[in-house]
N, C-alpha and C positions, 0 to 999 in steps of 0.2 A: 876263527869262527866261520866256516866253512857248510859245505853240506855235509861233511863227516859232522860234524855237530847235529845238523840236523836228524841225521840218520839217528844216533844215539840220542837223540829226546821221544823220536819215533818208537823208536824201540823201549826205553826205557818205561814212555806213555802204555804202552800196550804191554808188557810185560807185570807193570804195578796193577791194572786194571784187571789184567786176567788175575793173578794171585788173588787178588780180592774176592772176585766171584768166586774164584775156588772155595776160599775158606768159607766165604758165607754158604756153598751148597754143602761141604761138609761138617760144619758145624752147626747149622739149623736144621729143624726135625721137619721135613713136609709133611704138613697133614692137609688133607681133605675135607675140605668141610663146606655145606651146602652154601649156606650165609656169606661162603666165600666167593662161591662164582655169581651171586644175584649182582642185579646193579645196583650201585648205591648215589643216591641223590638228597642232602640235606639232610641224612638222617630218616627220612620218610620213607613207608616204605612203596614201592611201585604195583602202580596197576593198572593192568591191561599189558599189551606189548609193549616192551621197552625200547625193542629197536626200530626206530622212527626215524623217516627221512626229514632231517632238516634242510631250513632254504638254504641254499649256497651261498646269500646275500650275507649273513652272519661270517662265514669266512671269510669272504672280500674284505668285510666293512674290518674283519682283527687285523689281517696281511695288509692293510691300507695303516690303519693303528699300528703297526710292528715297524712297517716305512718310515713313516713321521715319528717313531720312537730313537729311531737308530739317527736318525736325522739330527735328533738332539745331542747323540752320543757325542757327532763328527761336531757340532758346534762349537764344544768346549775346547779343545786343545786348539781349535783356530782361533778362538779369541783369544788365550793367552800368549799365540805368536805372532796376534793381526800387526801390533804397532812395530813388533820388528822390521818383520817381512815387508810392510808396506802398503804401496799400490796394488799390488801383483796379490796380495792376500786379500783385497777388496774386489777386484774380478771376478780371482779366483769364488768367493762365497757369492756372488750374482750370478755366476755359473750354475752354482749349483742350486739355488734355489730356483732358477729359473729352470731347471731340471726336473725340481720337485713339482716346482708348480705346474708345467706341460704334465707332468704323470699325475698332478692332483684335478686337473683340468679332462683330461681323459676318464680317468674313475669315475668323476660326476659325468660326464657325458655319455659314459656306459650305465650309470644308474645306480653304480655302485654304494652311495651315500644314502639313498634312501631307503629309512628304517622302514620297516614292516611297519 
């Protein structure tokens, strides 16, 4: 298992992907239709302009959310190898939440935490 492998997952990924879309532009019928391009929001329908500048602060505050999300992913497989590994696997997770928290400490000092 090589990067000849790799190459052929590469290839194999992007070849299954394209056939897909193929078939779905060839087999679905495009239509046009007005109701298609409005924006849609809860069902409700919109008024006044819909394209509105949101604050930036909303993005920070999900990309800061998406951080501590993945954070949780990396927790689970190190806890089921903490008692093997050791010492070295208790470092190791002090490392990195001290990682977390220098970047969770900078967010809030940028302001990034406070809600509208």
């Amino acid at each position: 298992m090589g990067a000849s492998s790799m190459i052929v997952l590469i290839i194999a990924a992007l070849a299954f992907s394209s056939i897909a879309i193929l078939i779905a532009k060839i087999l679905t019928k495009a239509t046009t239709n007005k109701q298609k391009g409005e924006p849609y929001e809860c069902g409700i329908p919109t008024k006044g302009k819909t394209w509105i500048q949101l604050n930036v602060g909303y993005y920070l505050f999900a990309l800061i959310f998406l951080i501590f999300d993945v954070e949780l992913v990396f927790l689970y497989p190190w806890a089921v190898v903490a008692k093997k590994v050791g010492w070295i696997a208790l470092v190791e997770i002090v490392i990195f939440f001290f990682i977390l928290f220098v970047g969770f400490l900078y967010a809030h000092k940028k302001g990034a935490l406070k809600w509208m």
